[in-house]
C-alpha positions in Angstrom: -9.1 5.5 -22.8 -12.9 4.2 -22.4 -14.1 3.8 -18.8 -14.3 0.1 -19.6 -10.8 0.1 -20.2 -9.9 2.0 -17.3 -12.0 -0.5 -15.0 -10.4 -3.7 -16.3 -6.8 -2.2 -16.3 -7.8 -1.9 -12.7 -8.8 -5.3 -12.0 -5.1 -6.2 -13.7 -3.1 -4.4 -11.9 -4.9 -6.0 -8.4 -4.7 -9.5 -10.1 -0.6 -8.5 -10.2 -0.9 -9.0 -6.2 -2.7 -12.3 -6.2 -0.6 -14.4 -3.5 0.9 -11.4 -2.4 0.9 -12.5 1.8 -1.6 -9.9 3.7 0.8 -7.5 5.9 -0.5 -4.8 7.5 -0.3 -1.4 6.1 2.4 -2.9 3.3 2.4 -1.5 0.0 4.7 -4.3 -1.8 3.8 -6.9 -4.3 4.8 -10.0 -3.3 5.9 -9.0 -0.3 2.5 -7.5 1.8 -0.6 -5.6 1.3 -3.9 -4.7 3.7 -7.3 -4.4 2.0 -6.8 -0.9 2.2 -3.3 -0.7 0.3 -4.3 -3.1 -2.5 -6.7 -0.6 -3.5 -3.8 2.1 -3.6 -1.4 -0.1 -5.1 -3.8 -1.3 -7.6 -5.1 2.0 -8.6 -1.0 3.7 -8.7 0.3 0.4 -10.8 -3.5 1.2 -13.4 -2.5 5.1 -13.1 -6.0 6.1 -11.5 -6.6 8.7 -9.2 -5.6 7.6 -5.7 -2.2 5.5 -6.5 -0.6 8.4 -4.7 -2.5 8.4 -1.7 0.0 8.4 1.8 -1.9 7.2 4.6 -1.2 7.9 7.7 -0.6 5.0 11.0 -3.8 3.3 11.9 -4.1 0.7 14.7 -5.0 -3.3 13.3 -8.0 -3.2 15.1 -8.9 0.5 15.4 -12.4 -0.6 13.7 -13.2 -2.5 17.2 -13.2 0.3 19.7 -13.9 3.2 17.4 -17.3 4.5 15.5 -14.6 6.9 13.7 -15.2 6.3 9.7 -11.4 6.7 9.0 -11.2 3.6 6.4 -14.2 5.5 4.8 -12.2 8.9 4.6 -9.2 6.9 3.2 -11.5 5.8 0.6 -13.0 8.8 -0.2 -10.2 10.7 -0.8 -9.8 9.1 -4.4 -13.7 7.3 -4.6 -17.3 8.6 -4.4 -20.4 6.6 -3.2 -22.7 5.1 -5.9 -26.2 4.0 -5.5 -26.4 1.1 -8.0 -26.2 -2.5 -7.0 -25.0 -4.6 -8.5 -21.0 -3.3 -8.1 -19.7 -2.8 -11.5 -16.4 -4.2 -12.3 -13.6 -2.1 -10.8 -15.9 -0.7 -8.4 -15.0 -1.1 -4.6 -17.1 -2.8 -2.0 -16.8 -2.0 1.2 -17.9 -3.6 4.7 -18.7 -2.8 7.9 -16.5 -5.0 10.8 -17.0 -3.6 14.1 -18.0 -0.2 14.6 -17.2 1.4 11.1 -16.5 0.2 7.7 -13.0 -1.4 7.5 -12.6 -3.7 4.5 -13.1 -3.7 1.0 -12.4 -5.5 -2.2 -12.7 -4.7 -5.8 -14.9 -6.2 -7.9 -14.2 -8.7 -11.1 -17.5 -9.5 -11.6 -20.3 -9.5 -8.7 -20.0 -11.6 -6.7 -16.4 -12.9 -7.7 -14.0 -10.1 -6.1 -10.0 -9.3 -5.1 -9.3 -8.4 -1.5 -6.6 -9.2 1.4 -8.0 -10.0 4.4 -6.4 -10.5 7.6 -4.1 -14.5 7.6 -4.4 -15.3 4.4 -3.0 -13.8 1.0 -4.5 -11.5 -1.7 -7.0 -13.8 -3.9 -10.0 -14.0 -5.7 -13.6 -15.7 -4.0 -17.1 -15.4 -4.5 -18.0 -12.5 -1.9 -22.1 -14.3 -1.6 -20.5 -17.4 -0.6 -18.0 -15.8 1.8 -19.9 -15.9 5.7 -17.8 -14.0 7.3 -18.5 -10.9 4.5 -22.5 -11.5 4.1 -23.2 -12.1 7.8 -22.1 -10.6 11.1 -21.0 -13.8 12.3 -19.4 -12.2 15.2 -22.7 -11.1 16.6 -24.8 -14.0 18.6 -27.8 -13.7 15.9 -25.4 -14.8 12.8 -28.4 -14.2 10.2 -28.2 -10.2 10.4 -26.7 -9.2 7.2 -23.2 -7.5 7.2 -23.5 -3.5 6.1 -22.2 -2.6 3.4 -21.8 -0.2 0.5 -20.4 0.7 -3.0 -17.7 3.3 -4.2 -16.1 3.9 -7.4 -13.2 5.9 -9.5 -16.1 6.3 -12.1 -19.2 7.4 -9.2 
């Protein structure tokens, strides 16, 4: 199978958990997913490398009091850092909340991407028009641009 096949079959299988309510740490379509566990699930139900990862308890908010990088070593158990921009489809982006990087979504085609985020369920937006994802609104100076990077199966 051709990377480009690979990558879309990707993007499939994550489309499979559009509406699928955001519940932390749940691996069940239809029933919950995090932004972490889509990327598992996705990756297990497209046979990539990764569908089998078994992660271990993490706090909600761990990302808040912590400078840690444990969504990152999640991650790169099954992804590897690219240096292109922009994401390709199937590749992950991933941003920084808090003190670390701590949410993610896959790509469709930049800017349109797949992710669960905390309250609402797993669906598809245009990450450039999402504030919350290009800004750190939580800051008092809301124009300071939100880190964040690019992994992939294919890096």
């Amino acid at each position: 199978m051709t990377e480009a096949a690979e990558r879309q079959r990707y993007i499939t299988a994550a489309k499979g958990y559009i509406g699928t309510p955001y519940h932390h740490m749940g691996m069940i379509k239809g029933a919950g997913v995090d932004c972490a566990t889509l990327l598992i699930c996705a990756a297990r139900d497209a046979g990539l490398p990764g569908g089998d990862c078994v992660l271990d308890y993490y706090a909600p908010h761990w990302h808040l009091h912590r400078n840690s990088q444990k969504y990152l070593s999640i991650i790169h158990r099954f992804c590897k850092p690219v240096d292109y921009w922009p994401p390709r489809p199937g590749d992950i982006v991933l941003w920084q909340f808090g003190r670390s990087y701590s949410h993610s979504a896959i790509v469709i085609d930049w800017p349109t991407i797949i992710h669960a985020y905390v309250g609402r369920p797993v669906g598809i937006e245009d990450a450039d028009r999402n504030m919350k994802l290009q800004f750190i609104i939580e800051d008092r100076d809301a124009s300071k641009p939100r880190p964040r990077m690019v992994v992939s199966h294919w890096g």
